[in-house]
C-alpha positions in Angstrom: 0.0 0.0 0.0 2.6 2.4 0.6 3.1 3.6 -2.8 -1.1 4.2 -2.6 -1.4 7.7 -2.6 -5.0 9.3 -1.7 -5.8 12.5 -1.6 -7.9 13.5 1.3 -10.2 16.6 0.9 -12.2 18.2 3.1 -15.1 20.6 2.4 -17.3 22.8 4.6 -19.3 20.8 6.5 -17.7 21.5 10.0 -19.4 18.9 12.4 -18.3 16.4 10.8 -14.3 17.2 10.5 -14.5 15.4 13.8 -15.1 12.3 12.1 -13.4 12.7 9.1 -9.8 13.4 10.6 -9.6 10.0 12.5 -10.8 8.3 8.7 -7.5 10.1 7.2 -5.6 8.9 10.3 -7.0 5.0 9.7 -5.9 5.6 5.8 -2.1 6.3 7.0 -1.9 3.5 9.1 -3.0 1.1 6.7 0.2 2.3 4.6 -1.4 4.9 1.9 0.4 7.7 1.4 -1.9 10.7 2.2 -2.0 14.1 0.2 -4.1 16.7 2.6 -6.6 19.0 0.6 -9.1 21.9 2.0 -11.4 23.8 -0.1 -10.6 27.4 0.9 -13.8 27.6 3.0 -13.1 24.8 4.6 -9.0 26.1 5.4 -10.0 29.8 6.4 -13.4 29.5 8.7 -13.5 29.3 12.4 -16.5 27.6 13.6 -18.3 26.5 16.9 -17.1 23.0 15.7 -13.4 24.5 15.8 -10.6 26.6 14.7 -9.5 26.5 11.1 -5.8 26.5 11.8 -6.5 23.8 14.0 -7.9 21.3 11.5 -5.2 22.3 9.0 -2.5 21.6 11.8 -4.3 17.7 12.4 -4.6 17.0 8.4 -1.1 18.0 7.6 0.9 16.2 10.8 -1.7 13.1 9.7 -0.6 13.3 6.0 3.0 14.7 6.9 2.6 16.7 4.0 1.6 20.7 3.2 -2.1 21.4 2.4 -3.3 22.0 -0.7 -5.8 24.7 -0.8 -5.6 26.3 -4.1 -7.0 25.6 -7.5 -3.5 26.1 -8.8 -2.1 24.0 -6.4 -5.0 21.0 -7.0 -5.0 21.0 -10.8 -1.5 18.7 -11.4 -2.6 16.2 -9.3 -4.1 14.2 -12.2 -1.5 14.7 -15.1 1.1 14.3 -13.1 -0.1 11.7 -12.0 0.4 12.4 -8.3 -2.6 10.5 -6.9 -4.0 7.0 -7.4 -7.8 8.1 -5.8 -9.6 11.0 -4.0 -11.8 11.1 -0.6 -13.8 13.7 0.0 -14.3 14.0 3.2 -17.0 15.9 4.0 -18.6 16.4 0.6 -20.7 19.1 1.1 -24.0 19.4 -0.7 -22.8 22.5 -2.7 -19.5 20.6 -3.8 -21.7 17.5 -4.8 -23.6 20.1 -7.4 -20.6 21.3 -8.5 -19.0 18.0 -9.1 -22.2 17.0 -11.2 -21.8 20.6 -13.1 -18.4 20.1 -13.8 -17.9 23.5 -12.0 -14.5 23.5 -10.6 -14.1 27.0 -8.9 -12.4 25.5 -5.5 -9.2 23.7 -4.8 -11.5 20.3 -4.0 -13.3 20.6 -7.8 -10.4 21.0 -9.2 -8.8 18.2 -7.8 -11.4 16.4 -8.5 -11.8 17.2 -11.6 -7.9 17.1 -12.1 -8.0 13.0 -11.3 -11.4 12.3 -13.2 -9.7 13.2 -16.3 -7.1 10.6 -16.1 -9.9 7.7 -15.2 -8.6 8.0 -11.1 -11.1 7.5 -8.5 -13.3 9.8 -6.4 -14.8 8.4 -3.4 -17.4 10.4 -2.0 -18.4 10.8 2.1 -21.8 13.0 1.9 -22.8 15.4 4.8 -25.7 17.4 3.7 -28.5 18.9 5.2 -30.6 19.2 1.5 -29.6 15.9 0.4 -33.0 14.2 0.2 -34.5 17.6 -0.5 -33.2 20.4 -3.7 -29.7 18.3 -3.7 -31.7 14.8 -4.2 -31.3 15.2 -7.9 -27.6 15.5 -7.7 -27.2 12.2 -5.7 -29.0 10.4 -8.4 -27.4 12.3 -11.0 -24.0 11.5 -8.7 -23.9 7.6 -9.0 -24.3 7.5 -12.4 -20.9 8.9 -13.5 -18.0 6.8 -14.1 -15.1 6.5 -11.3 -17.5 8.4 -9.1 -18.2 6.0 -5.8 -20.5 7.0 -2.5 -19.7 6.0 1.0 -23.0 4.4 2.3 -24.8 7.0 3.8 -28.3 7.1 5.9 -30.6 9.7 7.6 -29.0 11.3 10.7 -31.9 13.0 12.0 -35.1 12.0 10.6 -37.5 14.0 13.0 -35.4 17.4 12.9 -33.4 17.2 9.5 -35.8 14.7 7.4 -33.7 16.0 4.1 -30.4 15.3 5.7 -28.2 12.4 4.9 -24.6 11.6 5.9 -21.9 9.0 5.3 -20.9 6.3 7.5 -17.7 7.8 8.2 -16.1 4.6 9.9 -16.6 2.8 5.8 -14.2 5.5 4.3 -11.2 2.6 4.3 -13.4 -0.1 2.6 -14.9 2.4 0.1 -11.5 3.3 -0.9 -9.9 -0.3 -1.1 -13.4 -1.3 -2.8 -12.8 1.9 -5.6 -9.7 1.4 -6.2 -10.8 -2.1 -7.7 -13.5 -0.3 -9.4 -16.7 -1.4 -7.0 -18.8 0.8 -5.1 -19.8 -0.4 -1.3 -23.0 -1.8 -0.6 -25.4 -1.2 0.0 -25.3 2.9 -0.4 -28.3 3.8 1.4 -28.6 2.0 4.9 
C-alpha cells in the first residue's frame, strides 16, 4: 500500500471534521500515502465546531505533507499523475452540485476534476442537510458517473433534518480499497 497515494479533501461541513480526521488517520496506518486537501472555505473559517488553523494543523501532521488549498495548487494532481484516488471528506452538498456541473471554482473541484480526467477515483463521504431535499437530484445524477463512488450513507436526524443524509464515516477505508478495484460499497443507502 505504501506507494497508494490518496488524496484526502475536506469541504465545509464543520461537524463532521471530527469524524473525518480520525478516517485520514486510519488511511495512514494502513500504509497509503496521504496528500491533505481543503477547499478554501473549509481552510479559512473558524467555527463552533473549531478553529481552522486547527484542522489544518491535524490533516497535515496526519498526512505529513503541506495542504493544498488552491485551485493552482489542486490542478496537477491528475496529469502528473500524483494520486491513485480522491476522498472527499465531507462532501458538502454545494460541492456535490458542482462536481455534477463540472464546475471547478475550489481547490477540491479542481482536484477532482484534475484525477477524473485521467480515469482516477473519487470516493465520495456525503454530509448534507438538503440531500433528500433540492440536492436529491444530484445524488442520483451522482452515482451515475463513471469512477464516481458514495460512501454508504443514511438519515442522521429524521424528525429534525428529514432532508439530511450523511456517510458512514467509519466505511471511508473499505470504500477506498473497494474503488480502487473499481466497485462501489454496498449497499449505499442503509
Amino acid at each position: 500500500m505504501s506507494s497508494t497515494k490518496i488524496a484526502f479533501a475536506m469541504c465545509g461541513s464543520f461537524c463532521t471534521f471530527s469524524k473525518a480526521l480520525p478516517q485520514a488517520q486510519q488511511l495512514k496506518e494502513k500504509g497509503y500515502d496521504i496528500i491533505p486537501i481543503m477547499s478554501q472555505n473549509a481552510s479559512a473559517t473558524d467555527t463552533r465546531f473549531g478553529l481552522a488553523k486547527d484542522f489544518i494543523e491535524k490533516l497535515e501532521k496526519i498526512s505529513e505533507k503541506k495542504l493544498i488549498n488552491s485551485i493552482k495548487d489542486a490542478e496537477p494532481l491528475g496529469p502528473k499523475n500524483m494520486c491513485d484516488a480522491m476522498v472527499i471528506a465531507p462532501c458538502t452538498g454545494n460541492t456535490l452540485a458542482k462536481l455534477c456541473n463540472g464546475i471547478t471554482d475550489t481547490s477540491v473541484t479542481m482536484a477532482a476534476k484534475s484525477l477524473l480526467r485521467v480515469g482516477k477515483p473519487i470516493i465520495l463521504a456525503l454530509a448534507s442537510n438538503d440531500a433528500l431535499g433540492i440536492s436529491a437530484q444530484n445524488l442520483g445524477k451522482i452515482l451515475n458517473y463513471k469512477n464516481i463512488y458514495v460512501v454508504p450513507l443514511s438519515q442522521d436526524d429524521v424528525i429534525k433534518k428529514p432532508n439530511s443524509l450523511v456517510a458512514d464515516f467509519s466505511k471511508i477505508t473499505t470504500a477506498v480499497e473497494l474503488a480502487l478495484k473499481g466497485k462501489q460499497l454496498q449497499p449505499i443507502f442503509f
